[in-house]
KOLNUKOL-250444 format. One record per residue (C-alpha): residue number from 0; residue in three letters; y, z, x. Coordinates in nm, 4 decimals. Example, Ala and Ser with C-alpha at 12.3 -4.5 7.8 and 13.67 -1.06 7.14 Angstrom:
<sites>
SITE   num   residu         yy         zz         xx
SITE     0      ALA    -0.4500     0.7800     1.2300
SITE     1      SER    -0.1060     0.7140     1.3670
</sites>
This chain:
<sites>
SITE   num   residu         yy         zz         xx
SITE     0      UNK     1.7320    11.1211     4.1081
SITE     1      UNK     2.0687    10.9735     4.1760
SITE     2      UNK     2.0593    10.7626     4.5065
SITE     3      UNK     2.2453    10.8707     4.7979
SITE     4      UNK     2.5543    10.7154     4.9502
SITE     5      UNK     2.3422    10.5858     5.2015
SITE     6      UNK     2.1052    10.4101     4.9981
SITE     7      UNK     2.4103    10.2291     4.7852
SITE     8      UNK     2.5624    10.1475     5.0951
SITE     9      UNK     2.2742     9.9673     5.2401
SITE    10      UNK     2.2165     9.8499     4.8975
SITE    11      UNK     2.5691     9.6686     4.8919
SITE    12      UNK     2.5246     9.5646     5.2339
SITE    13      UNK     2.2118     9.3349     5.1771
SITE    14      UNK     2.3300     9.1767     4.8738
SITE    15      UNK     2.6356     9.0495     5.0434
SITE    16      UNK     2.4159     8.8757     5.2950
SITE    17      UNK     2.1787     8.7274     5.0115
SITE    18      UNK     2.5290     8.6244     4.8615
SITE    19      UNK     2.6317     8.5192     5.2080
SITE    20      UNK     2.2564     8.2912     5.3063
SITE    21      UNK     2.3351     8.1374     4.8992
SITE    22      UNK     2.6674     8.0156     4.9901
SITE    23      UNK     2.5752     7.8706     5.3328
SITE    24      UNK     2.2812     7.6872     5.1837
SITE    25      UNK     2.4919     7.5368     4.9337
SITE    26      UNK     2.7702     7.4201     5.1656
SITE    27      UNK     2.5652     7.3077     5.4273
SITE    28      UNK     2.4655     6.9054     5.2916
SITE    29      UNK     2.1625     6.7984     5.2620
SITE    30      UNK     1.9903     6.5140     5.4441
SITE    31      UNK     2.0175     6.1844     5.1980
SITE    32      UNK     1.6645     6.0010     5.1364
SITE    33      UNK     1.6532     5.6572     5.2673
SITE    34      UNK     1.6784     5.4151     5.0287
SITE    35      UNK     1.4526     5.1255     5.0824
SITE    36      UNK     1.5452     4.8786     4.8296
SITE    37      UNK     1.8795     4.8169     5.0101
SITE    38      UNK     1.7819     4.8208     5.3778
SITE    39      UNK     1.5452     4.5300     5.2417
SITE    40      UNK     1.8036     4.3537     5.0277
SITE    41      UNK     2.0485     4.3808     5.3264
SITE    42      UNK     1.7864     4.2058     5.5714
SITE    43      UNK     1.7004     3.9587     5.3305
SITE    44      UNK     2.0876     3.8582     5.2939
SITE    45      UNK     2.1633     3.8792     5.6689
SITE    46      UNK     1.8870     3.6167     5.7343
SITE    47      UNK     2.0301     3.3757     5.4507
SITE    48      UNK     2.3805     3.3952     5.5811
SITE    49      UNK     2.2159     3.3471     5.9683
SITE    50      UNK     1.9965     3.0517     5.8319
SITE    51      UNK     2.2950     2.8536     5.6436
SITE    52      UNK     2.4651     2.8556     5.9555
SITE    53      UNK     2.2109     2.7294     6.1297
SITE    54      UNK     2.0864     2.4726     5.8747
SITE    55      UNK     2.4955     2.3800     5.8369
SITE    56      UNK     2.4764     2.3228     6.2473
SITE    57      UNK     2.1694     2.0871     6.1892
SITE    58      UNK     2.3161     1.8564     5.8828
SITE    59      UNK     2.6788     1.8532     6.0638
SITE    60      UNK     2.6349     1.8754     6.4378
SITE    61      UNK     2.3318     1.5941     6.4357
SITE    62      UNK     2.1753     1.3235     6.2883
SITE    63      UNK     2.0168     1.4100     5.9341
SITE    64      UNK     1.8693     1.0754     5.8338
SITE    65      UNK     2.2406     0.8937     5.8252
SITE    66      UNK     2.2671     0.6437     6.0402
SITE    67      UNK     2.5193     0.7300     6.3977
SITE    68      UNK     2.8027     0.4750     6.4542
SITE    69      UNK     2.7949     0.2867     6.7561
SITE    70      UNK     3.0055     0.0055     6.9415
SITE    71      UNK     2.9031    -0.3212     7.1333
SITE    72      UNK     2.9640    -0.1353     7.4555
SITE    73      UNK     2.7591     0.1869     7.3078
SITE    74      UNK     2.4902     0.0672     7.0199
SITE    75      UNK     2.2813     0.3204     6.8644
SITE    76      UNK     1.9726     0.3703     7.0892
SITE    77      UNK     1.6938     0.1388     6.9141
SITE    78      UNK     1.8882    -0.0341     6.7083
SITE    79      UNK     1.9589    -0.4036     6.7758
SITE    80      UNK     1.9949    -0.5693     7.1252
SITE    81      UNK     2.3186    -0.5720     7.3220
SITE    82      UNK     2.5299    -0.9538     7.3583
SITE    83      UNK     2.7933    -0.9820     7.6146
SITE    84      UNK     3.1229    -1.0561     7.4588
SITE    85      UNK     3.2748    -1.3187     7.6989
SITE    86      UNK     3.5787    -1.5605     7.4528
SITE    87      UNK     3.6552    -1.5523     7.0830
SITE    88      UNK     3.9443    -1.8347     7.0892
SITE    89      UNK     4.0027    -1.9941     6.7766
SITE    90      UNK     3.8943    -2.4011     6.7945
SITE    91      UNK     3.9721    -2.6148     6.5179
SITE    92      UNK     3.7510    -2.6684     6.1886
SITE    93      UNK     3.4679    -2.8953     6.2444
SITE    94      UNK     3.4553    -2.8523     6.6553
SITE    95      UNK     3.0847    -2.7349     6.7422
SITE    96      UNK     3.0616    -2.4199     6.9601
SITE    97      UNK     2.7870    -2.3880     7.2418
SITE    98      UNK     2.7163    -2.0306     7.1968
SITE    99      UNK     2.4911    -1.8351     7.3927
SITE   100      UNK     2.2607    -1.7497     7.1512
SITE   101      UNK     2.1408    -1.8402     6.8301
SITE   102      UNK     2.1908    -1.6561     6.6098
SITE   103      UNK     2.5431    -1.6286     6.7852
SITE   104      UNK     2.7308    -1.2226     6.8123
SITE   105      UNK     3.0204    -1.3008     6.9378
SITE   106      UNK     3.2062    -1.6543     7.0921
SITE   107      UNK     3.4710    -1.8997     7.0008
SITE   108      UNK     3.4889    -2.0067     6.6076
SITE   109      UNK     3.7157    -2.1589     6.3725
SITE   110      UNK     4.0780    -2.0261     6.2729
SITE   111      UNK     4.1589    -1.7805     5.9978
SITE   112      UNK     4.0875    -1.8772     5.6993
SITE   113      UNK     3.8031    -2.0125     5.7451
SITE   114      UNK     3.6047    -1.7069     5.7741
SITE   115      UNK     3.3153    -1.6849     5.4370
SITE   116      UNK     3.3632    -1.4860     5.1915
SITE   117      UNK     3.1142    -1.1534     5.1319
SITE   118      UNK     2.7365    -1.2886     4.9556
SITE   119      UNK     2.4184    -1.4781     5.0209
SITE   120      UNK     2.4202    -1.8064     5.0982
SITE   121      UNK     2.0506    -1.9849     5.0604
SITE   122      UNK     2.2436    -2.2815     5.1544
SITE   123      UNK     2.3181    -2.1567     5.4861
SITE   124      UNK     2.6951    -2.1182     5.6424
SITE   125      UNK     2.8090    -2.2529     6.0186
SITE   126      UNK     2.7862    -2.0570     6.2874
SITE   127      UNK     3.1508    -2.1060     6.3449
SITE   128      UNK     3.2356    -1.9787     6.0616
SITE   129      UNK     3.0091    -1.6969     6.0130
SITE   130      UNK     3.1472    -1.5879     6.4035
SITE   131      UNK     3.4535    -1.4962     6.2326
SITE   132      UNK     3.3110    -1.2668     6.0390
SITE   133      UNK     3.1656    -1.1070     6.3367
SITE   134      UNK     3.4794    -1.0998     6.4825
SITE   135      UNK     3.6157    -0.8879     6.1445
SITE   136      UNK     3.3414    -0.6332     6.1982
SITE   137      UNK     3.1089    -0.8324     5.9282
SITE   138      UNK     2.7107    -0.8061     5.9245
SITE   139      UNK     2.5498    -1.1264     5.9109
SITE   140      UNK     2.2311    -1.1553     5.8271
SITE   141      UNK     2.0597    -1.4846     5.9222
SITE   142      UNK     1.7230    -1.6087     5.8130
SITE   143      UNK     1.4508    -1.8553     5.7986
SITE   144      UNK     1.1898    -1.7710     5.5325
SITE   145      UNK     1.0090    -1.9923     5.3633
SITE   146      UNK     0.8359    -1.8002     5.0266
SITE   147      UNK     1.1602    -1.7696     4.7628
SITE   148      UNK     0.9405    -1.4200     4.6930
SITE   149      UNK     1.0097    -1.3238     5.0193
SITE   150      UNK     1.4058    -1.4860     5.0490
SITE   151      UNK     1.4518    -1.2378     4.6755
SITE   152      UNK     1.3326    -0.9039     4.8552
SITE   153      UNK     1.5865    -0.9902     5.1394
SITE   154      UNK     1.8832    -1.0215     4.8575
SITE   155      UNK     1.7093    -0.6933     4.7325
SITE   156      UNK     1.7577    -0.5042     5.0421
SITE   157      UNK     2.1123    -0.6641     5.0434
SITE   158      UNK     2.2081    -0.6117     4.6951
SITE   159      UNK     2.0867    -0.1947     4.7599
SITE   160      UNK     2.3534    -0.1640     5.1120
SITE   161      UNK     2.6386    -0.0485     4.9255
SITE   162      UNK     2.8486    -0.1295     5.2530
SITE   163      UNK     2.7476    -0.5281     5.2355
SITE   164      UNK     3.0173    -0.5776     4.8831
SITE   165      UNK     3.2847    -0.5574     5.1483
SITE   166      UNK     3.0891    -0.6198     5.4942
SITE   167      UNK     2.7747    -0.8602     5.4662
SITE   168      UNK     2.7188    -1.2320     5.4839
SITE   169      UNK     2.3744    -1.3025     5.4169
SITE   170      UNK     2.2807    -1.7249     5.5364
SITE   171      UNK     1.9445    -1.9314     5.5396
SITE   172      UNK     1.9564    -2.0023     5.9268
SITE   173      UNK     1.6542    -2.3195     6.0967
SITE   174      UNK     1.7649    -2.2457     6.4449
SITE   175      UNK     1.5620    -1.9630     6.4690
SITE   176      UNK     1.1685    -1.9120     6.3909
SITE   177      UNK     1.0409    -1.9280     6.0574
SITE   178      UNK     0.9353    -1.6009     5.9012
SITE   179      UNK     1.2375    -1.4142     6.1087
SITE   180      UNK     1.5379    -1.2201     5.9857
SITE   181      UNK     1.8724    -1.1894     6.2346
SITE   182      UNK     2.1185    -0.9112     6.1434
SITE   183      UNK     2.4055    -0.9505     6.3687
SITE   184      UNK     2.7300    -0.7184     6.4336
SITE   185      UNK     3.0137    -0.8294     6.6833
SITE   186      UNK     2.8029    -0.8460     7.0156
SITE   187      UNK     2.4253    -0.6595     6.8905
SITE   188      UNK     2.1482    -0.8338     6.7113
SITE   189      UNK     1.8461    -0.6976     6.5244
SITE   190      UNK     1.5725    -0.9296     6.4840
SITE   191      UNK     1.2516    -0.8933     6.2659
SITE   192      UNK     0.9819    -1.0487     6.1303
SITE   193      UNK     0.9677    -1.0200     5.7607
SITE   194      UNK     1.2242    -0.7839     5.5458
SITE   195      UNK     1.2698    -0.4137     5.6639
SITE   196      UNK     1.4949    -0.3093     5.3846
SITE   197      UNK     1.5461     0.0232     5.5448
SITE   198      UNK     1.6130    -0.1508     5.9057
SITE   199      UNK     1.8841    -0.3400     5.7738
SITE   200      UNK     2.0842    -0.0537     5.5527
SITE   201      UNK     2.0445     0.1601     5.8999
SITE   202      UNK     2.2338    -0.1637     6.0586
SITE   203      UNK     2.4815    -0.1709     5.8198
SITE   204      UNK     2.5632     0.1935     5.8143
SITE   205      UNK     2.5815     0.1941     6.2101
SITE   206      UNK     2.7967    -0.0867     6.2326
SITE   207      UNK     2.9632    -0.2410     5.9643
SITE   208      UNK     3.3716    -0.2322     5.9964
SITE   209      UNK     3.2797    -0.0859     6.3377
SITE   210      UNK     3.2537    -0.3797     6.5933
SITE   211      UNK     3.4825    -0.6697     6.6753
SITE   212      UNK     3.8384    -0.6944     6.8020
SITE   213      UNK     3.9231    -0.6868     6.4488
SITE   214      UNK     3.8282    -0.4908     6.1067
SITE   215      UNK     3.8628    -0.6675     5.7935
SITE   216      UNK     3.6138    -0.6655     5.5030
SITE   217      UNK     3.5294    -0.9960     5.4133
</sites>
């Protein structure tokens, strides 16, 4: 039996809205699954980039093992006693100096010139000459030791300060006790019993070409 207008025309009428509901369903988007793998790899990079910074702050912004510089009116907390600089006149060669301590830091000494040249002296150097250096921003390292075993470990720990070349004067030194060591900077002075290798490269980094009214190596 044919169907009636009525029938095709609700026929037509409910396609169109299945055509319609198919069209909306397809335009309307979809919600997007989360994808895990880069939320986590985007954490894990935003905590690298936050910890360089922070480790940069550390190794820039404080000390890291190296050694701060100081000056005789500021030395590095801990390292090496304080000398008050009072007169650094030149006197002529072979005039003795009182200083005011022995080892000296600082005082009068002999002209330019006369200043020693950078190395180790077992045979020991003046103290108006070695003053000089002091005054260039030299180390001088002064000591009485006795055992030659002991006397090579202190040109050991010498020999391994890359800064000493240009800065250190290393002297055997009887005005001070036996078994001591004496590394001295323009107005501070480190004493020791024995050789602390790493003591005296800490020295030298804090204050070599850094005290002393002037800096020349020597």
């Amino acid at each position: 039996m044919p169907e009636s207008k009525g029938r095709r025309r609700r026929g037509r009428q409910g396609g169109s809205g299945s055509r319609s509901g198919r069209d909306l369903s397809i335009a309307r988007p979809g919600r997007r699954k989360t994808n895990y793998w880069y939320v986590a790899a985007s954490a894990i990079i935003a905590v690298l980039v936050i910890g360089g910074f922070a480790i940069g702050g550390l190794n820039f912004g404080g000390s890291s093992g190296v050694a701060q510089t100081g000056s005789a009116e500021a030395p590095v907390e801990g390292l090496g006693e304080i000398h008050t600089v009072t007169t650094y006149e030149h006197v002529p060669v072979g005039d003795v100096v009182d200083y005011a301590s022995y080892p000296p830091t600082s005082g009068d000494h002999w002209p330019p010139g006369e200043q020693s040249a950078c190395g180790f002296y077992e045979g020991g150097l003046d103290d108006e000459r070695i003053v000089h250096n002091l005054e260039h921003g030299n180390i001088v390292i002064s000591y009485n030791l006795i055992d030659p075993e002991t006397i090579d470990q202190l040109r050991d720990a010498m020999d391994d300060v890359g800064l000493a070349q240009s800065w250190g004067v290393a002297r055997s030194y009887d005005k001070m006790p036996e078994g001591q060591v004496a590394v001295a900077a323009w107005g501070v002075i480190d004493t020791m019993d024995g050789v602390d290798a790493e003591r005296i490269k800490i020295f030298f980094e804090a204050y070599s070409g850094n005290l002393g009214p002037e800096q020349l190596p020597c």
